[in-house]
C-alpha positions as CSV (number, residue, x, y, z in Angstrom):
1,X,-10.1,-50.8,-47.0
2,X,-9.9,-52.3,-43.6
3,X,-5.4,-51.9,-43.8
4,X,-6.6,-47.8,-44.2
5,X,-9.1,-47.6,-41.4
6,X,-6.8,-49.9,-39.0
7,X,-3.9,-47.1,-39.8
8,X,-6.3,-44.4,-39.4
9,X,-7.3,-46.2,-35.8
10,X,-3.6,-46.6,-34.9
11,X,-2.6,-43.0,-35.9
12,X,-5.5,-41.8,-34.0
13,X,-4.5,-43.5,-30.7
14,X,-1.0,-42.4,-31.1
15,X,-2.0,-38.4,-31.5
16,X,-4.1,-39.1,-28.2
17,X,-1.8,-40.7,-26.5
18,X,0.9,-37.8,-26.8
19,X,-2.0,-35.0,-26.7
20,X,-2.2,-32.8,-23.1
21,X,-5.3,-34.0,-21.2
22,X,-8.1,-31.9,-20.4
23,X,-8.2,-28.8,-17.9
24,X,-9.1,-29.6,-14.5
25,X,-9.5,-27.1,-11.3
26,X,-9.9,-23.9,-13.5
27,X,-13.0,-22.6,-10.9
28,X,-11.8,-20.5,-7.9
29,X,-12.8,-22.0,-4.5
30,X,-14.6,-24.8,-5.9
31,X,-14.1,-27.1,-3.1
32,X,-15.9,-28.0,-0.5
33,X,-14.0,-29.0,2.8
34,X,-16.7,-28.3,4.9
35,X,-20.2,-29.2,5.3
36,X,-22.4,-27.2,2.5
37,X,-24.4,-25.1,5.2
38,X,-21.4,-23.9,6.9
39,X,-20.8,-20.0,6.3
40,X,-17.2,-19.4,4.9
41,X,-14.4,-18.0,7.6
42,X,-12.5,-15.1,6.6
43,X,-8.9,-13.9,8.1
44,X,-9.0,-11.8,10.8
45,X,-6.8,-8.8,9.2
46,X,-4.5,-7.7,11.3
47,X,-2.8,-5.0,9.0
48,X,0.8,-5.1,7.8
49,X,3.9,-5.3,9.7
50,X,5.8,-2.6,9.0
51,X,9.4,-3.1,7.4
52,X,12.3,-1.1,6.7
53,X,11.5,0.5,3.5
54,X,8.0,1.6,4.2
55,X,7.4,5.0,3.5
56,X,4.6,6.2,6.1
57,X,2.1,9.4,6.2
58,X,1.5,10.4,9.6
59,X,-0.9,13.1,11.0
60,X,-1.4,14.4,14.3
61,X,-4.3,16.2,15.9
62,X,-5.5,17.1,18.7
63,X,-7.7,20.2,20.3
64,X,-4.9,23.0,20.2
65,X,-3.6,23.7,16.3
66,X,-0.8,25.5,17.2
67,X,0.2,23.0,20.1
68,X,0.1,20.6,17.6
69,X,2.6,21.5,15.1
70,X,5.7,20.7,16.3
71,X,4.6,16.5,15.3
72,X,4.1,17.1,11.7
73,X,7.2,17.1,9.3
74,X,4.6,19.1,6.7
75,X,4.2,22.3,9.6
76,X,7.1,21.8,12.1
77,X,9.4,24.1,9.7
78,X,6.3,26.9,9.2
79,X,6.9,28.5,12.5
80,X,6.3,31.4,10.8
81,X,3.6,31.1,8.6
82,X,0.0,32.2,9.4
83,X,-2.6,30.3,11.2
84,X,-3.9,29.1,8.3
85,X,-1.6,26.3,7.3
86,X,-3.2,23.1,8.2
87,X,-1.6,19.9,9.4
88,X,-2.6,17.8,6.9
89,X,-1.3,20.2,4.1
90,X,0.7,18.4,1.2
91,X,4.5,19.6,1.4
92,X,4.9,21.3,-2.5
93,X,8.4,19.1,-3.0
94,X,6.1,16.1,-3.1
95,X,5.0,13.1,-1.0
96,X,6.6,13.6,2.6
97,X,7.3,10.7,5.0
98,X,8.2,8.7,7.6
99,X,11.2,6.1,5.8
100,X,11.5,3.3,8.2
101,X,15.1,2.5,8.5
102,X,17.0,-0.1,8.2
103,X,17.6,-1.0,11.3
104,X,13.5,-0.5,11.8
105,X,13.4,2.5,13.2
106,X,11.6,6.3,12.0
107,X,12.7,9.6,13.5
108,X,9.7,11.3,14.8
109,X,9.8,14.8,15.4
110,X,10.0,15.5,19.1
111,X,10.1,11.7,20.0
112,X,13.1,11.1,18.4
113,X,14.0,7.7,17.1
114,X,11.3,5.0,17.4
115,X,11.8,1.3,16.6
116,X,8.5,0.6,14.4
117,X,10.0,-3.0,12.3
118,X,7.1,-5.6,12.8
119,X,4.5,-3.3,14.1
120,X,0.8,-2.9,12.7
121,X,-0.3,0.3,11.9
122,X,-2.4,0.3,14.7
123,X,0.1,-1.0,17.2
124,X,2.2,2.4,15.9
125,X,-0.7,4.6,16.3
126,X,-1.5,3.7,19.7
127,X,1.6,3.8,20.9
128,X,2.4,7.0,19.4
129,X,-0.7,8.4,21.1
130,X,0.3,7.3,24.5
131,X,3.8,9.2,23.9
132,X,2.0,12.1,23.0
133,X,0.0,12.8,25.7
134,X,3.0,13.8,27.8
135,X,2.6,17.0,25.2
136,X,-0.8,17.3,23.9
137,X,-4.5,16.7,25.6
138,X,-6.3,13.9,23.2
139,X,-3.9,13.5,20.7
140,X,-5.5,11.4,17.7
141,X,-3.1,10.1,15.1
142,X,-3.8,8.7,11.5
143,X,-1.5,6.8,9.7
144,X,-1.5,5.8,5.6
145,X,1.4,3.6,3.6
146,X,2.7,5.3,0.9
147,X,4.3,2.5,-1.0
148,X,2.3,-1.0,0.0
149,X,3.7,-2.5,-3.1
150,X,3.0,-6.6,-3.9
151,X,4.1,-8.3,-6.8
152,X,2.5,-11.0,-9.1
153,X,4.3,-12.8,-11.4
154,X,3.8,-16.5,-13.9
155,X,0.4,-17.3,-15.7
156,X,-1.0,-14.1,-14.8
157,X,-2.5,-11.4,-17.6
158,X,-0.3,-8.4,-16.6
159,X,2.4,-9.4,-14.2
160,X,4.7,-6.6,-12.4
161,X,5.0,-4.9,-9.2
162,X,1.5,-2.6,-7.7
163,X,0.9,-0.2,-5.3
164,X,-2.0,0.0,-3.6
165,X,-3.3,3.0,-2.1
166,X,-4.3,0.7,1.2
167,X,-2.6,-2.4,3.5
168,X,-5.7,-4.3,3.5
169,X,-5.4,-6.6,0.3
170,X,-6.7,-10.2,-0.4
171,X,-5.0,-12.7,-2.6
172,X,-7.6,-12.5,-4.6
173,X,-7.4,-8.7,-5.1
174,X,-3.9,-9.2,-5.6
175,X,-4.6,-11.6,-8.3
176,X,-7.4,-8.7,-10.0
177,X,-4.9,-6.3,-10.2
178,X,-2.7,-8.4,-12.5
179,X,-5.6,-9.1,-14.7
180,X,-6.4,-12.5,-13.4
181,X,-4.9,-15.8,-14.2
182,X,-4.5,-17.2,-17.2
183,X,-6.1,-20.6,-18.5
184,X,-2.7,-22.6,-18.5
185,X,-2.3,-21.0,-14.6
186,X,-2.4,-23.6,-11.8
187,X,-4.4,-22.8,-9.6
188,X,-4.2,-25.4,-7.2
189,X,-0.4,-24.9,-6.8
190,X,0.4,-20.9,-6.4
191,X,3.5,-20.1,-4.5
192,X,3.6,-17.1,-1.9
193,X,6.8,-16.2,-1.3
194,X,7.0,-13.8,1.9
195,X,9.8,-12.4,4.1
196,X,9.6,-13.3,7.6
197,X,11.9,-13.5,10.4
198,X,14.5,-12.4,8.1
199,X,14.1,-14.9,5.8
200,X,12.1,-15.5,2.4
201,X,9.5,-18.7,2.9
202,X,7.4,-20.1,0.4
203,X,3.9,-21.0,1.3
204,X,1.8,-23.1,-1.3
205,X,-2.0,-22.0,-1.9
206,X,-4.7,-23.4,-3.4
207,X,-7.4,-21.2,-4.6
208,X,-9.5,-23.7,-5.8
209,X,-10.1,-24.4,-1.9
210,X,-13.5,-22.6,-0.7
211,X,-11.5,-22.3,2.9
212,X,-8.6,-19.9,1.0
213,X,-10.6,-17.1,3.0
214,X,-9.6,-18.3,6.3
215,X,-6.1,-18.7,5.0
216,X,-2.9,-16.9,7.6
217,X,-1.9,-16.1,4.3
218,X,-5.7,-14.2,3.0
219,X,-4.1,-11.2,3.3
220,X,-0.8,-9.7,1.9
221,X,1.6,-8.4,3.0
222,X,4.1,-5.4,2.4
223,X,6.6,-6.7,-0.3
224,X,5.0,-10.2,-1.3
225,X,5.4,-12.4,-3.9
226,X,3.0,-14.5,-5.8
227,X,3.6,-16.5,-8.6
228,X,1.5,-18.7,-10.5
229,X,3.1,-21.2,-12.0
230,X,1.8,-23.5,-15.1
231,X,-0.2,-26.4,-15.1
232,X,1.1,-29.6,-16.2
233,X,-0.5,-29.0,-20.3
234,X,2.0,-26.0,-20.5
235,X,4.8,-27.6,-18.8
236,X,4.2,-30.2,-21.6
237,X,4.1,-27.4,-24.2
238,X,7.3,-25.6,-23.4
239,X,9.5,-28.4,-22.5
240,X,8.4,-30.3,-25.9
241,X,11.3,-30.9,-28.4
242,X,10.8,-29.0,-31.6
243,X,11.2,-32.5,-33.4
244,X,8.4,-33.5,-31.3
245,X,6.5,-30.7,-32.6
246,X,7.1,-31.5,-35.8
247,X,6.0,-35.4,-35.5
248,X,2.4,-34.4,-34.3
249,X,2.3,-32.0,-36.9
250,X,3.3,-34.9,-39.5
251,X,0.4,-37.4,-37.4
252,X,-1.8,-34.5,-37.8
253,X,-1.9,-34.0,-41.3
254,X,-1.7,-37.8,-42.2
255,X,-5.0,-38.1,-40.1
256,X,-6.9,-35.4,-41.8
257,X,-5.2,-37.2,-45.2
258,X,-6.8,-40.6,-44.7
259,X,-9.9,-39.2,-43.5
260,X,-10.5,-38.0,-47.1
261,X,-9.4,-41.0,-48.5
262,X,-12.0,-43.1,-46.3
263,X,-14.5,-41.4,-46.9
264,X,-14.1,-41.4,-51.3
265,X,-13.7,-44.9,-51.1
């Protein structure tokens, strides 16, 4: 009786000793680098830095419709078309914009070429104002991204490319549009991969850090990459020999096997 129960105890010990260890860090900004009264510090958003690639919808107006029409690919070609046509019609062929080139610049009817790589959209609207006022009294221009796309990727629930319909995206919205992370994600180790300076860098981010919303990186940016990569109990999983499978399988079973027998003698 006590030979069984010491081979129980010893098979046991062995099936713990190879088994993954318990989750850890699966709460999103969890902790606390500051003191607990202190207000959490967002980003200052900024907006994205145009790129060659983006697509952009601009729109001009200003007090004069007809004045006007000469900036806007959707009316410049309707010289002869009534009145009626407003600026911010939809062309029927679809979604018409600006492609930024690439060598970074867009051709801008009137203006001509205009070198737009690493500008905000704001930075592009104001100065596009100021060169329109050599032509138009109070110009006002509205800019939209037609293709902010992001991509997510790893222990994530639905991973793949998105559009959103706006620049101003959080890492954790960026995370909500692919469904979340899963359980074997780490989320104390997700990589952002980001071009910049016309180079790809990684940056590392921990979202299990309550200061990720003060994070340079809080916002994405056009064309980023995050991944999420496993935590250490699926790294253990996938790189396990099928042998090794096999042999907790075998530990498993003898277990459950002298269980029985202990407890009919």
């Amino acid at each position: 009786m006590t030979k069984i129960k010491n081979i129980f105890l010893a098979a046991t010990l062995i099936a713990m000793a190879f088994s993954c260890k318990p989750k850890e860090n699966m709460v999103y900004m969890e902790k606390q680098t500051t003191e607990l009264d202190q207000e959490v510090k967002q980003a200052v958003f900024e907006g994205s830095h145009l790129q060659p690639g983006d697509l952009l919808d601009i729109k001009v107006t200003a007090f004069d419709d007809n004045a006007v029409r000469p900036f806007n690919i959707n009316t410049m070609n309707q010289a002869g078309n009534s009145s009626e046509f407003l600026p911010n019609q939809t062309a029927q062929t679809g979604p018409v914009g600006y492609l930024v080139s690439n060598e970074g610049y867009i051709v801008f009817p009137v203006l001509g070429k205009i070198m737009v790589q690493n500008m905000t959209m704001s930075q592009l609207r104001e100065n596009l104002e100021t060169r329109l006022l050599e032509y138009l009294t109070d110009p006002l221009v509205s800019i939209r991204q037609l293709n902010f796309n992001i991509t997510v990727l790893g222990e994530v629930k639905k991973p793949g490319q998105y559009t959103s319909p706006s620049d101003k995206v959080t890492l954790l919205q960026a995370l909500g549009m692919a469904g979340d992370m899963t359980d074997n994600g780490d989320r104390t180790q997700v990589k952002l991969v980001r071009h910049e300076n016309g180079i790809d860098q990684t940056h590392v981010i921990d979202f299990t850090d309550k200061n990720i919303t003060s994070s340079p990186y809080y916002y994405m940016q056009q064309n980023d990459v995050l991944y999420v990569q496993p935590d250490e109990n699926k790294k253990i999983i996938a790189g396990t020999n099928p042998n090794r499978a096999l042999t907790f399988s075998i530990i498993g079973s003898a277990i459950a096997l002298l269980s029985i027998i202990i407890r009919f003698k």
